[in-house]
C-alpha positions in Angstrom: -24.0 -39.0 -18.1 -24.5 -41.3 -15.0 -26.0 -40.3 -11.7 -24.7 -42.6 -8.5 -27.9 -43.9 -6.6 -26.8 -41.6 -3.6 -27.7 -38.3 -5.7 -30.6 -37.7 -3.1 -28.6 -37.4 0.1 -31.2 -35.2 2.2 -34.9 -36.3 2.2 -35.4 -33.2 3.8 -34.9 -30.7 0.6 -36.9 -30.5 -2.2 -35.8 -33.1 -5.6 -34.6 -30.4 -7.5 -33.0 -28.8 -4.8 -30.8 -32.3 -4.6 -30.5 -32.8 -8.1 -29.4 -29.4 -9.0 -26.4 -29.3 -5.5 -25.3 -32.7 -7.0 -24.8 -31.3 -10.3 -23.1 -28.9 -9.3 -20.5 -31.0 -7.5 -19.8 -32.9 -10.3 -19.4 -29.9 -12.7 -16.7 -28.7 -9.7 -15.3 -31.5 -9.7 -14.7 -32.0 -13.3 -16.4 -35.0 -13.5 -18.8 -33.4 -16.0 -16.5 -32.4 -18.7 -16.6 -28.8 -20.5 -18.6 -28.6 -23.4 -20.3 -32.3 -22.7 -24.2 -32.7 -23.3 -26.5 -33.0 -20.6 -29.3 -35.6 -21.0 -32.8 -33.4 -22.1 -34.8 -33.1 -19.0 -37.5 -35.7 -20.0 -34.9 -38.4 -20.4 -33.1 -37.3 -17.3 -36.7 -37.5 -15.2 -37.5 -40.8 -16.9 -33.9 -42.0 -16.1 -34.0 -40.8 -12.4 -38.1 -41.6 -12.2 -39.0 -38.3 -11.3 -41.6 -35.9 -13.3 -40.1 -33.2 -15.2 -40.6 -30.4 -12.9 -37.6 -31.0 -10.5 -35.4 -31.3 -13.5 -36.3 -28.6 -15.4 -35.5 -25.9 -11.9 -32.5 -28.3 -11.3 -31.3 -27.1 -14.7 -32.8 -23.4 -15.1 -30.7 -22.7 -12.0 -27.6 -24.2 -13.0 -28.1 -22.4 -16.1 -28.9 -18.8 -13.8 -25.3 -19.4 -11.9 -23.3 -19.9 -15.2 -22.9 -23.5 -14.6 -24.3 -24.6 -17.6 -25.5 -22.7 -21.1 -28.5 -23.7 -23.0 -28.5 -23.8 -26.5 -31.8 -23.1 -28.9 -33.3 -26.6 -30.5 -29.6 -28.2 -29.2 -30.0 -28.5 -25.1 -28.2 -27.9 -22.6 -24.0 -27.8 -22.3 -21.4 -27.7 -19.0 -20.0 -24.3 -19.3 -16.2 -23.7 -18.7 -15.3 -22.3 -15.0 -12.6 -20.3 -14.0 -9.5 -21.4 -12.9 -9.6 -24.2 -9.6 -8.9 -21.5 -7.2 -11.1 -19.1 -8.5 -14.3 -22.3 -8.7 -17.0 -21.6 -5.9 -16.7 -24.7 -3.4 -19.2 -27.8 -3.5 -21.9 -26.6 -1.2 -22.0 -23.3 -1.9 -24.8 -21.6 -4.2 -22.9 -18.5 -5.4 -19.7 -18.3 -7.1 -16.9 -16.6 -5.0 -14.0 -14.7 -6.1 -10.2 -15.0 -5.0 -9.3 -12.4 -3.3 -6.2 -10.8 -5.8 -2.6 -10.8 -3.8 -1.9 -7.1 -3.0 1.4 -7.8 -1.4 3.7 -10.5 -1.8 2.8 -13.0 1.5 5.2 -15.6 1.3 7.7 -15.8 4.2 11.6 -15.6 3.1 14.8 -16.8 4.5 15.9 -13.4 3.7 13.3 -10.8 3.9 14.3 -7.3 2.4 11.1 -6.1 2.8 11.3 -2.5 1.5 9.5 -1.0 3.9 8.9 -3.1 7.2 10.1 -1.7 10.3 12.0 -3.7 13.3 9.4 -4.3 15.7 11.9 -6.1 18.3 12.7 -2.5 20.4 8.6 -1.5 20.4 7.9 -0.4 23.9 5.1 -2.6 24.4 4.6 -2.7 28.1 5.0 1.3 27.8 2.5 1.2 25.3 0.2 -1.3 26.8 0.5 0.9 30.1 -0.6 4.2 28.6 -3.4 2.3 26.6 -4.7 0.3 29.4 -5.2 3.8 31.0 -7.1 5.3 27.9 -9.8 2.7 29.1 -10.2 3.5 33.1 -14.0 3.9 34.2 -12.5 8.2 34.5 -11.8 8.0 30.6 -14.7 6.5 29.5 -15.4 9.5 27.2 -12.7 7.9 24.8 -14.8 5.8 23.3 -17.0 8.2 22.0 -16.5 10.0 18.9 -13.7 12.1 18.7 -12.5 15.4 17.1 -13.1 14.8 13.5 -9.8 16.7 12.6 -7.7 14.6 15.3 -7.4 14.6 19.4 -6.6 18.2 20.4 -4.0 17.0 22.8 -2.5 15.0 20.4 -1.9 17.6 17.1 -0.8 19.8 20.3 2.2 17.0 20.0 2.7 16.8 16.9 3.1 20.4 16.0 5.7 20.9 18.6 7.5 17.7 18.0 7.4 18.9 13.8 8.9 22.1 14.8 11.7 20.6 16.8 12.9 18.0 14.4 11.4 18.5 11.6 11.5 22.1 10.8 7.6 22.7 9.8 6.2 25.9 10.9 2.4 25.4 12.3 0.2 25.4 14.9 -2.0 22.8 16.1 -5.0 24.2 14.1 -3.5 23.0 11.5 -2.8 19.6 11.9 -5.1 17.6 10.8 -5.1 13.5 11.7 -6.4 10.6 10.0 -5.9 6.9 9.6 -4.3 6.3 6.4 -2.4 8.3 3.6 -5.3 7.7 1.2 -8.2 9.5 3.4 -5.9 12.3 4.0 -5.3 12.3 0.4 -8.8 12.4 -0.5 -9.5 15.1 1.4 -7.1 17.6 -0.2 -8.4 16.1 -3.2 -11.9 17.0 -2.5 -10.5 20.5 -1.2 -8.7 21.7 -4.2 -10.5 20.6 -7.0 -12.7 23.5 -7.8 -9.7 25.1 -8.3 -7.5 22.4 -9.9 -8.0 19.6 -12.0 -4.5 18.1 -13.2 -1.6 17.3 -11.2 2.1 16.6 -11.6 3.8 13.6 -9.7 7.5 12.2 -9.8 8.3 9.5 -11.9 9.3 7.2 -11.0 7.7 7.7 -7.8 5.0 6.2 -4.7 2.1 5.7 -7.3 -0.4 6.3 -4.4 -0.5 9.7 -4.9 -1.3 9.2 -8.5 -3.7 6.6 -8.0 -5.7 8.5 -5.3 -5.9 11.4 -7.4 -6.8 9.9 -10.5 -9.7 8.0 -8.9 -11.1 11.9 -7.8 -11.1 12.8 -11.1 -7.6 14.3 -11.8 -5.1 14.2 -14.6 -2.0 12.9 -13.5 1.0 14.3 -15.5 4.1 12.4 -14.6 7.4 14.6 -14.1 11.0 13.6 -14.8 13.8 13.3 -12.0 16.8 15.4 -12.5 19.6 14.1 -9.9 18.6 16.1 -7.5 15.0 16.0 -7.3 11.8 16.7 -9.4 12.0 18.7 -13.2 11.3 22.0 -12.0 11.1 23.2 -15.5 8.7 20.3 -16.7 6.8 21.7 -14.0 6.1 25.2 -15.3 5.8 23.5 -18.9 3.1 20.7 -17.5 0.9 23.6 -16.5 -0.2 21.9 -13.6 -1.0 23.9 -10.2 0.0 20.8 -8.0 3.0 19.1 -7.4 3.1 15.9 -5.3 7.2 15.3 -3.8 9.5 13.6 -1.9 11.9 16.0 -0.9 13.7 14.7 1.9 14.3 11.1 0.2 12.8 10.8 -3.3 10.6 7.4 -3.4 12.0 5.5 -4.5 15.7 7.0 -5.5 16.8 8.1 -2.4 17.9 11.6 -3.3 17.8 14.5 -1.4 17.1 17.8 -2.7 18.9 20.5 -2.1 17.3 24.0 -0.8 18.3 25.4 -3.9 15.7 23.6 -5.7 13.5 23.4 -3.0 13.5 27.1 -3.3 12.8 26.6 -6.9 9.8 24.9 -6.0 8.6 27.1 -3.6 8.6 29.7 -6.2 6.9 27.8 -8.6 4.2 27.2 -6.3 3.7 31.3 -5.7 3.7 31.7 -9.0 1.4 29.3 -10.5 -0.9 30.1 -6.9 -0.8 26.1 -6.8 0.2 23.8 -3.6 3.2 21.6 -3.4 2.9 18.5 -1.3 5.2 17.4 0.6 5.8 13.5 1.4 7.9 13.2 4.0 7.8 9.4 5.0 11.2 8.8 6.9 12.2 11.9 6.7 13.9 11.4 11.1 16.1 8.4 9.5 19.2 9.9 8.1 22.4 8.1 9.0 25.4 9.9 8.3 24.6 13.7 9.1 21.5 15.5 10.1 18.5 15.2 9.0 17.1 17.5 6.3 14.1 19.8 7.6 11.4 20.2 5.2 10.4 22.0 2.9 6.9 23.6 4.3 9.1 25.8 7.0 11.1 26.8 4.9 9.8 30.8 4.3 6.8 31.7 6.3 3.3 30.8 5.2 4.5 28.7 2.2 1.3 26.8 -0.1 3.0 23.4 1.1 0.7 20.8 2.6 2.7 18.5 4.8 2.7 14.6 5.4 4.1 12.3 7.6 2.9 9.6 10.1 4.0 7.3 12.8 3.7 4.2 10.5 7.4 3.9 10.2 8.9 5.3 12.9 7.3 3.7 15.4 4.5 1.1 13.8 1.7 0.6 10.7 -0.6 -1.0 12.6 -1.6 1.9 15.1 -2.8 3.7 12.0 -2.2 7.4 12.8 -0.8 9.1 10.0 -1.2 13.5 9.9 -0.8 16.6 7.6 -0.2 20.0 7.9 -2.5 22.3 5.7 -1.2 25.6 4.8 -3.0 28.6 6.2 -5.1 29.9 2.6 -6.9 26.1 2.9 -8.0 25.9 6.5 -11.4 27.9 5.9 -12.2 25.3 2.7 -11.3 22.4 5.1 -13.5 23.2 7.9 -16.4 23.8 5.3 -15.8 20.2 3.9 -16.0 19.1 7.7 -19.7 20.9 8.0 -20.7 19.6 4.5 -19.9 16.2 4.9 -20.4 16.0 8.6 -17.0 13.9 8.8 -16.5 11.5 11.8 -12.3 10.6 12.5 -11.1 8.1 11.1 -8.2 7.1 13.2 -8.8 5.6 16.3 -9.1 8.0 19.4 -7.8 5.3 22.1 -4.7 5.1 19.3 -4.4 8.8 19.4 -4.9 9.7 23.1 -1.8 6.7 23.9 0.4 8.2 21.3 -0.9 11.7 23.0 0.7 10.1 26.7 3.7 8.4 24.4 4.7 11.8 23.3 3.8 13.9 26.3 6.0 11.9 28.4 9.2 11.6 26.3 9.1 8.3 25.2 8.8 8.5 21.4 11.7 11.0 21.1 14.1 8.1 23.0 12.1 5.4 20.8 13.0 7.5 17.6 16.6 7.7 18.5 17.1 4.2 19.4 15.4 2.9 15.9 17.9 6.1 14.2 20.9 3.6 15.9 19.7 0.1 15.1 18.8 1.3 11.4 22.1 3.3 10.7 23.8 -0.4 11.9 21.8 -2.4 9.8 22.1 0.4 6.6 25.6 0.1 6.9 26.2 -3.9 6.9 23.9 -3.5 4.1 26.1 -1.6 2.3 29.4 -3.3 3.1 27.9 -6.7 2.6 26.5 -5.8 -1.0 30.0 -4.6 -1.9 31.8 -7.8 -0.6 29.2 -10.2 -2.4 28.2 -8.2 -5.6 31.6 -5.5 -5.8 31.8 -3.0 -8.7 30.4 -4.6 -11.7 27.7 -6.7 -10.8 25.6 -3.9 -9.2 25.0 -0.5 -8.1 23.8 1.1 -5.1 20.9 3.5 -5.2 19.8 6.2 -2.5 22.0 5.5 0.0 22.1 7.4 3.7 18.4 7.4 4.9 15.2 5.9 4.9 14.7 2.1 4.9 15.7 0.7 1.3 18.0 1.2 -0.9 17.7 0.2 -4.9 20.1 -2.2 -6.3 20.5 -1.8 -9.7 21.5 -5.4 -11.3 24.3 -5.6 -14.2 23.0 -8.7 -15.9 22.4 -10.0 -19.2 19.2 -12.4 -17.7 15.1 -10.6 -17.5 14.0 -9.2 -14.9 11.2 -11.7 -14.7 14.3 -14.5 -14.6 15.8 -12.3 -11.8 12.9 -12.5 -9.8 12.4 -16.1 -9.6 16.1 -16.5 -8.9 15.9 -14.2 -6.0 12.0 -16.3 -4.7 13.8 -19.4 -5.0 16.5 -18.6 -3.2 14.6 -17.5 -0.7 15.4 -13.9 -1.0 12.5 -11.4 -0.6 14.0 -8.5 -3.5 10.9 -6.8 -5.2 11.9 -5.2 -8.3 11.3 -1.4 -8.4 9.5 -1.3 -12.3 6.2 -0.6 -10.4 7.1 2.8 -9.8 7.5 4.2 -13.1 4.4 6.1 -14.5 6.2 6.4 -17.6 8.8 3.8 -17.6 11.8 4.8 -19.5 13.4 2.0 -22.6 15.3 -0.2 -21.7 14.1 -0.4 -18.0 17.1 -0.5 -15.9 16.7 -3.8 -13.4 16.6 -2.6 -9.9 15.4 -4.2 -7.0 14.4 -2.8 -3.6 16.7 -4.0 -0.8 14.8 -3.1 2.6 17.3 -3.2 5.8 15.0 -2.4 8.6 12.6 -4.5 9.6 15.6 -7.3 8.1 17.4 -9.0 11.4 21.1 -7.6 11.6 22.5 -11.2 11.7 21.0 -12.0 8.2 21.7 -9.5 6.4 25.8 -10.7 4.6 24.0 -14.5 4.2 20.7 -13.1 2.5 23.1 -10.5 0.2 25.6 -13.6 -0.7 22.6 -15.3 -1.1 20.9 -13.1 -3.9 24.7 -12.7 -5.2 24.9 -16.8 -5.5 21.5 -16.6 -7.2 22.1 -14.3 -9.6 25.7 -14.7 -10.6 26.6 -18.0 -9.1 27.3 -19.6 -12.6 28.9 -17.0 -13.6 
């Protein structure tokens, strides 16, 4: 191993300080090769004319950060690192980690994102107005702590605009507002498990639900989809006393169920004294006909906990999302407030502007306006995968609501070759085989095609795009 003369580069530090950062860099750098030798430290202090001291903590704190490994009566040998993005930079003195890709960043020509919205008609001076006026000298109050269960004025709002449109029977008391799907999720989990322990989700389905639960401790049983909706009947056989569905459009399939079932469901939930809860997600975007009321107001004082948010109809970022607790848990979820003395979680300058949005009229017109431009861009969806894909290539999944539909691909390549077709045609298509909890064999190939948050102009080009990709040569 040779040192260059410029190893000390700061007279300021101590020798082994220097000795041990330049080390380090050459380790990095691969200069130092895995496995290779290093001198013994009274060769390297002869060779650098220092005493052994600085040498030995050069060495004993390369070997503390995993740099190197010392080997009885051998000496000392470079250790392997991880992979170049995952090696700690040159001046650093702790390894750091990569942060793992959650979601898919890359930009696309062709962006089918499954579940973005079209921020192009947000009312953003309307919004900025009412916010601006959430932060007057008069309102200074709102940036205090808040209602832990939500902002009066705004569950007030939301009960009335959830009885008008969406058919759910409640009163504000019930409403109960926090920032994220997971909190809210946590909190039923905390609420019901002294009384339940397992519970049943839809599979294929939005593995959230699962996920959360599992991490609190639960068994997640995974239930079939008939056509129409969750396996009643798998339900009563899983033994399980909750039931986690998308009733209005199943995640991701896209069916509707019908109130025959959702009857069914109902019952099952009396009889097993278990809660049923409902996901309803998009349920204000259906296209062609109204859109389905839910489940929860169906019969009077029904074990359904409700949940929705503003994250898609209006936008992610303001992170208000909401549910509806049924009237038997509302005693067990004000004891959890006293127990854990629970701050709110969503922002109360958020809440009091979407408070003023509602009051004043503006997010009913701002939900019928994105109903219009999403029902356009579903249906050029639809004609253009027909024109580039027709009959045999592929099938349409979950059609008439929401913002996706699945494409199921007829084609003899993977998936995994699929994917990188679509990547490098610059066609944003995530497959759908994350969603299975129990995925079935084979694994039909179907791919998510978002159409909101896609511009109406690109859709036809990005679906003859994907069509070109996948079948071009054929």
């Amino acid at each position: 191993m040779l040192l260059t003369p410029n190893w000390q580069e700061n007279d300021n530090e101590p020798q082994y300080v220097q000795l041990y950062a330049y080390l380090k860099k050459e380790i990095v750098a691969g200069r130092l090769a895995v496995s290779s030798k290093l001198p013994s430290v009274r060769k390297l202090a002869d060779l650098l004319g220092v005493s052994t001291t600085p040498v030995e903590m050069a060495y004993q704190q390369l070997l503390a950060e995993g740099f190197i490994q010392s080997k009885p009566r051998s000496g000392y040998y470079v250790e392997k690192l991880p992979d170049p993005e995952m090696k700690p930079g040159a001046g650093t003195s702790t390894q750091t980690i990569q942060r793992p890709m959650v979601r898919d960043e890359r930009e696309y020509v062709y962006d089918f994102h499954l579940s973005r919205n079209d921020f192009s008609l947000f009312p953003t001076m309307i919004w900025r107005r009412l916010y601006n006026e959430m932060l007057h000298i008069e309102q200074q109050e709102n940036l205090f702590y808040g209602d832990p269960q939500g902002e009066a004025g705004l569950r007030k709002q939301i009960a009335e605009y959830l009885h008008r449109y969406r058919g759910v029977a409640c009163s504000p008391n019930q409403v109960v507002i926090g920032a994220d799907q997971f909190g809210l999720l946590s909190l039923i989990c905390l609420m019901v498990k002294p009384q339940f322990q397992r519970i049943g989700v839809e599979n294929p389905g939005y593995l959230l639900f699962a996920n959360t639960f599992r991490q609190h401790g639960y068994d997640v049983v995974p239930i079939s989809l008939t056509e129409d909706g969750i396996s009643v009947s798998e339900l009563y056989e899983s033994g399980v006393g909750l039931a986690a569905v998308s009733s209005a459009h199943q995640y991701p399939r896209g069916m509707i169920m019908p109130i025959s079932k959702r009857l069914q469901l109902l019952e099952w939930a009396k009889s097993v004294g278990g809660y049923i809860i409902e996901d309803d997600y998009d349920g204000e975007f259906r296209y062609h006909g109204r859109p389905i009321p839910s489940m929860q107001g169906l019969l009077p004082h029904t074990n359904v906990i409700y949940m929705g948010s503003f994250a898609q109809v209006l936008a992610p970022a303001l992170g208000i999302w909401y549910m509806v607790l049924p009237e038997s848990l509302m005693d067990t979820y004000y004891n959890l407030l006293r127990e854990t003395l629970l701050e709110p979680s969503s922002s109360r300058l958020h809440q009091r502007t979407m408070e003023a949005f509602m009051e004043k009229g503006y997010f009913e017109k701002h939900v019928r306006k994105m109903r219009k431009l999403y029902r356009k861009k579903h249906d050029a969806l639809l004609l253009a995968v027909h024109k580039h894909f027709g009959e045999k290539r592929a099938t349409v999944i979950g059609t008439d609501a929401g913002f996706h539909v699945l494409l199921r691909v007829n084609s003899a390549r993977s998936e995994e070759e699929l994917k990188k077709l679509a990547i490098q045609a610059g066609v944003r298509a995530s497959s759908a085989s994350f969603t299975w909890l129990v995925p079935p064999n084979p694994l039909p190939k179907e791919f998510f095609l978002g159409f909101a948050g896609i511009p109406l102009e690109n859709i036809d080009p990005g679906i003859e795009a994907l069509s070109q990709a996948w079948f071009g040569d054929c």
